[in-house]
N, C-alpha and C positions, 0 to 999 in steps of 0.2 A: 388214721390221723384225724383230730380234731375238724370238723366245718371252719374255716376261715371264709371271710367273704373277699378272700382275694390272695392270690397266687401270684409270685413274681416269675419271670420268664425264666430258664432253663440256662439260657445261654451266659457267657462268662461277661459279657459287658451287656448293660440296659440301662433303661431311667423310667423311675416314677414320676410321671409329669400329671399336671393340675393335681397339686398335693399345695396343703397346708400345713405350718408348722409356725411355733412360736417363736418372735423374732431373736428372744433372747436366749435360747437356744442354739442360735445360727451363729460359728464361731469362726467366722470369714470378715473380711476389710469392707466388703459392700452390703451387709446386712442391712444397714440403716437407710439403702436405695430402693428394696426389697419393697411390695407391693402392697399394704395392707390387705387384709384378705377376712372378713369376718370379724367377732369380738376381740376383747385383749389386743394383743400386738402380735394377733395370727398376719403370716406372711404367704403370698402366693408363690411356691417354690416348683422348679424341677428339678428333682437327683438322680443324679446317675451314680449308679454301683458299677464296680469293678473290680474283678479280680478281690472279692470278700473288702471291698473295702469303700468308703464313699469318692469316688475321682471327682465330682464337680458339684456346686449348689447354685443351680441357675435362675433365674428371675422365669416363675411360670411362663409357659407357654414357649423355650427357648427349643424345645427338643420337637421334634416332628413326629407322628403316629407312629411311623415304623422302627422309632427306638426305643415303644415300650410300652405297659398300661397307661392310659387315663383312670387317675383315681377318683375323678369327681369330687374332686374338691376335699378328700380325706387326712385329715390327719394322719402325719410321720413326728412321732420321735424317738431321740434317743433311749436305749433302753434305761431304764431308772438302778437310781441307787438308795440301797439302805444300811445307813452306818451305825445303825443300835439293833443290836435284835438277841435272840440268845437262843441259840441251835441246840443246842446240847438240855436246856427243860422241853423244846417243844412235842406236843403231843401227848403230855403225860395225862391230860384232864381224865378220860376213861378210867384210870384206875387211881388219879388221885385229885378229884374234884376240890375247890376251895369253896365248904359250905356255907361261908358268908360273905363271897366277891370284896373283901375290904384286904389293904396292903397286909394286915397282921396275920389273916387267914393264908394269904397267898405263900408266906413266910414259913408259915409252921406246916404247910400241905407238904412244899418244897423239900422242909428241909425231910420230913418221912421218905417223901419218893426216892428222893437221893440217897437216902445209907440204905434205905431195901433195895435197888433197882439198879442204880445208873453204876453197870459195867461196863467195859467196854463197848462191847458187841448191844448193848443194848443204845449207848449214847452213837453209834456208829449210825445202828439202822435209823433210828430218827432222824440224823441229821442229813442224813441220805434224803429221806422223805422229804424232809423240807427242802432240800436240794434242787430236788426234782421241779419240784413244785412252785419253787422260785423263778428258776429257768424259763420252766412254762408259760409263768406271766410274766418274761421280759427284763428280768433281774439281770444284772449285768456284773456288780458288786455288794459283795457284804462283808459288814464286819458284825460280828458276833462276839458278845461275850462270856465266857466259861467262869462257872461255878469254881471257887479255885482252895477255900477251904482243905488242906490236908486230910485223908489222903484224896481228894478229885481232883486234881491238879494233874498230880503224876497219871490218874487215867483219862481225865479229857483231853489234856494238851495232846499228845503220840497220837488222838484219833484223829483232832482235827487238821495236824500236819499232815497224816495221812490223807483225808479228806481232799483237802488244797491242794496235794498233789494229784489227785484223780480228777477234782474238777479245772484243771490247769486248762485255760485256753478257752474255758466255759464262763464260770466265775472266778470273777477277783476275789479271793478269800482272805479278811484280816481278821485276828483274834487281839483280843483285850480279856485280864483278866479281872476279876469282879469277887473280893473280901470284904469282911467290915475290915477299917482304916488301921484297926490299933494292932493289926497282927502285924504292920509292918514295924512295930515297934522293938520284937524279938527275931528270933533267927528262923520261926517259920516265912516273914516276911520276905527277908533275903533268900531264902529256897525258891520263892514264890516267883522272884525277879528276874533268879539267874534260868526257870523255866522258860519264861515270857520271852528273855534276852534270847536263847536256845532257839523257840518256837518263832522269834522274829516279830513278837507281837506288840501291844501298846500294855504299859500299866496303868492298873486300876483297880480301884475300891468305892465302897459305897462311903457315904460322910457319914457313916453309924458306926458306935463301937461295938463291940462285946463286951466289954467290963461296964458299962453305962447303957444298957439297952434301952430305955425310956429317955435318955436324954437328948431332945433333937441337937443340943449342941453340945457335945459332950468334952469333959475338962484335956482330954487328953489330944484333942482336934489339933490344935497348932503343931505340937508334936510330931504326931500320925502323917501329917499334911508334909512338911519338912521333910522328913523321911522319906514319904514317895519321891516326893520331888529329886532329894541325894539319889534314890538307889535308881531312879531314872534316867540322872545325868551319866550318871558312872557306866552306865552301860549304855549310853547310848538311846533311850527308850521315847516315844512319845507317851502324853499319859491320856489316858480317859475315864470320866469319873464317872460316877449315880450320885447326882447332889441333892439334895433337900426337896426327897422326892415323898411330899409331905401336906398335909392340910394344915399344919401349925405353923402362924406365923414364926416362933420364937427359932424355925430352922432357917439361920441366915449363914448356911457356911460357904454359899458360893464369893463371898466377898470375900472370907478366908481362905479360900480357895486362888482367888486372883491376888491377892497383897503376898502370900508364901512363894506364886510363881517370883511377883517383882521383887520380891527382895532377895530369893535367890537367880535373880536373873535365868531365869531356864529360856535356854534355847530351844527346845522341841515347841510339836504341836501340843496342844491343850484341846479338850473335848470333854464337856461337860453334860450328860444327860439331865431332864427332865426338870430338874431346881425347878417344882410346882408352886412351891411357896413363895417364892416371887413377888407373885399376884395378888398376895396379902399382905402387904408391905405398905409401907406410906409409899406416897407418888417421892418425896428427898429421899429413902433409904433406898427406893428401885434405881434412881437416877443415880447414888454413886455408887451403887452395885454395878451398874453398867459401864458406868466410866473405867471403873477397876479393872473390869470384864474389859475392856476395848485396850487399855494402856498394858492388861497382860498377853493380851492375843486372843485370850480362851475364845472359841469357837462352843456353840449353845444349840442341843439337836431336842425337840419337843417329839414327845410320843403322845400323839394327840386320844387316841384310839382307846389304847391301853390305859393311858390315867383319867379320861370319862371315865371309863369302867371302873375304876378304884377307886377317886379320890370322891371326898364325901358322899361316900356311900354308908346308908346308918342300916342299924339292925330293925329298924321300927317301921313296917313296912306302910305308915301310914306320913311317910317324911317325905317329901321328893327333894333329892339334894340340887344345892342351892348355888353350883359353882361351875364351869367346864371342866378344871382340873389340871387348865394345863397354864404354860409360864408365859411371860410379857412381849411373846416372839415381834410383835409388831417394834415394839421399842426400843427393844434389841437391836432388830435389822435397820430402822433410822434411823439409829447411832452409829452406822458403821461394827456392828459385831456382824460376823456369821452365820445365819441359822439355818437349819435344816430341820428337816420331819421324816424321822423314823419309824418300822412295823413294831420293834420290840417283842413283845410276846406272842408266841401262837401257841392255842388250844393247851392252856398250861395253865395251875394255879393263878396266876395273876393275870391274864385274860381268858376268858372261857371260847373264843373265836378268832377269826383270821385265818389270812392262807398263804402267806409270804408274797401276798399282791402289792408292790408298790406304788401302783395306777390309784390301785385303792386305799390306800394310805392316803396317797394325796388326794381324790379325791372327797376323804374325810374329810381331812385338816381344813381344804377349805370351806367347808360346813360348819366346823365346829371351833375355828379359829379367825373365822370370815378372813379369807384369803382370797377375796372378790369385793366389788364395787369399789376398786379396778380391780383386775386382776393382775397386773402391774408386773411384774418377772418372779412371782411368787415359785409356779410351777418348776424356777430352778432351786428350792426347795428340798425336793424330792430326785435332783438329778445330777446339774453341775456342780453346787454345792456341797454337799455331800461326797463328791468326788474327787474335789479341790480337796477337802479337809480329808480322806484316804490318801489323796499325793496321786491320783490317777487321771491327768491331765486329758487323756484321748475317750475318758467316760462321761457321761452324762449331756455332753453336747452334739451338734452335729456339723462335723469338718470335711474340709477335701483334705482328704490324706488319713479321715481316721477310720475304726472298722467300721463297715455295714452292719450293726448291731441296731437293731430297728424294731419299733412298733407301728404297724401301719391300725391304726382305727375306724371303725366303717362312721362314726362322730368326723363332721365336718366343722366344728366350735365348739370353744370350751361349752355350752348352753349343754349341746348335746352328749359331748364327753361325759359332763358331772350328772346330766340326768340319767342316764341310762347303763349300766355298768357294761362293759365292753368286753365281754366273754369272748368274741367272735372274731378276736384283736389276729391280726399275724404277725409271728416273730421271727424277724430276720435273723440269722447271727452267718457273718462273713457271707451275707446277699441273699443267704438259703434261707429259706423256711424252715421252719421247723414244727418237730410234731406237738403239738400245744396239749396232748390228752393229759390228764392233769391224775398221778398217782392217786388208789382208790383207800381209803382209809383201813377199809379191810386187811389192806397188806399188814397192819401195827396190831391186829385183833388178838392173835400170840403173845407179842409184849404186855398191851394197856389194857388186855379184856381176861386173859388168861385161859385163850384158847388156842 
């Protein structure tokens, strides 16, 4: 088993006492009595596990020595959530590298690996690895999206139902499916739906056509948009999108995106990825994008990570690009929208790195999206939010009455948390520890090396 810098007791009832955690994490009626305890709106806690699950959150210091460690002041949270990612490319970089890190390379690597490779048994064992290695650091929930293009539809969906059911009781498992928008215009669309319906998942498409490939806003968009929306209601579906995931201002379709929900009044959740473009907008065109955005419900997850790495990225290796890449999260969430921060890609054409860490997700985001000075309830982010917008009410926070699904940190403040990466974390799941050794890349050398 991995070196952890700390082991919980054996026994079926205990409590972690002098621990810290974020107050806005803490989903109990006296949180806001709770002790300041370091930076942010860190709280002095004690918790007691029981029976795999958390029985009590007590005001530090409430438990006596012999119910348990003293953490010295460390960090506990809930395990994290990640609601964008895509299981099914990850790992292919070895054998199909994008040799110029920009979205259009990421596209055309993809779409090779995909008609040569991704069989079944080949999209299985990846997604396994990332599995694995999700778990390890703490993942608690994922939704993923599949490549969904006929024929991969018919061979990713059957794995990752399979999948979800092996990982039942480990990870929450959601799928979303991921097209350009104008297939749903013909009867591959509706195939595409009654899969998603089948497999229980959310629908989804990118806001790019195929018959219009260079057009960020392409004539068939209202259309397309509509459509999802019908073949969403009709079965019952939430939708999730990849919106205007772009360095062109002229990509404005998440406003077309929120006016098609209200006019069709759609009941479901909305979940819109990345809308980078955003950010290039006049300060009137973001504010009644936002408005839109809030009067339709859409919920907004930025991939902080992943679109550094892509977006204005030039061939000219004497350029250094001139943007972060990612959307207007701040403005967003004080208007009352929803936002979250997702991993997205691993070790795939369109990120070359990552490791399905969501500790480290967030603590990107806050670097490269300043989610500090305050750090204000940011870090629900990356945990309860995200969890809310999956519909998994007992994730991403910490309750009496919900599982013992834990990260204990040897970081006793955010200072320490974001400076130092936390390799050495321990992960609870129903009280226990768990073995943290993190799958060796070697295992995929067959698949992605061709040996």
């Amino acid at each position: 088993m991995t070196h952890a810098f700390f082991a919980p007791p054996a026994t079926g009832r205990y409590a972690l006492r002098n621990a810290r955690a974020p107050r806005c994490l803490i989903d109990t009626p006296d949180a806001g009595a709770l002790a300041p305890a370091g930076d942010g709106d860190l709280v002095a806690i004690d918790l007691q596990v029981a029976d795999g699950r958390v029985e009590a959150i007590a005001p530090g210091g409430s438990f006596a020595a012999d119910h348990g460690p003293d953490l010295d002041a460390s960090l506990v949270l809930p395990g994290f959530v990640d609601v964008h990612t895509h299981l099914d490319k990850g790992h292919i970089w070895p054998r199909q590298a994008n040799a110029t890190g920009d979205g259009a390379g990421a596209a055309a690597a993809t779409q090779r690996d995909r008609t040569a490779n991704w069989h079944a048994e080949d999209v299985r064992r990846r997604m396994d690895f990332a599995l694995r290695t999700a778990y390890a650091r703490g993942v608690v929930a994922i939704r993923t999206h599949l490549d969904s293009l006929a024929p991969q539809a018919s061979i990713s969906f059957p794995v990752f139902r399979e999948m979800r059911a092996r990982w039942a009781g480990r990870i929450d498992l959601q799928v979303s499916s991921i097209a350009p928008l104008d297939i749903f215009l013909g009867d591959e669309g509706v195939q595409l739906a009654d899969i998603v319906a089948e497999s229980g998942g959310n629908l989804g498409c990118v806001t790019k056509s195929q018959r219009f490939p260079g057009d960020p806003m392409p004539p068939d968009l209202d259309d397309a948009l509509a459509r999802v929306f019908q073949l969403a209601t009709e079965r019952g579906l939430d939708v999730d999108l990849h919106v205007d995931e772009s360095t062109d201002p002229r990509a404005r379709s998440l406003i077309r995106v929120a006016r098609t929900a209200i006019a069709q009044r759609f009941k479901g959740r909305i979940l819109c990825g990345h809308c980078t473009s955003l950010a290039l907008q006049t300060d009137e065109f973001i504010e009644e994008t936002i408005a839109a955005c809030r009067e339709a419900g859409i919920a907004i997850v930025s991939l902080p990570t992943v679109n550094m790495y892509l977006q204005d990225r030039s061939t000219d290796a004497t350029r250094t690009p001139r943007w972060r890449g990612v959307t207007v999260l701040h403005e967003l969430k004080a208007r009352g929208v929803q936002v979250a921060v997702a991993g997205d890609n691993c070790r795939d054409p369109f990120y070359a790195y990552g490791d399905h860490d969501m500790l480290d997700t967030y603590t990107q985001a806050v670097k490269i999206l300043h989610l500090d000075h305050p750090f204000g309830d940011w870090i629900r982010a990356a945990s309860a939010t995200p969890a809310a917008i999956m519909g998994l009410p007992e994730r991403g926070v910490l309750r009496a009455g919900g599982p013992a699904d834990l990260m204990v940190l040897r970081a006793r403040s955010y200072s320490e948390m974001l400076a130092r990466h936390q390799f050495d974390r321990t992960v609870l799941r129903a009280g226990r520890a768990i073995d943290t050794t993190l799958p060796d890349h070697r295992e995929l050398d067959d698949l992605v090396m061709g040996r």
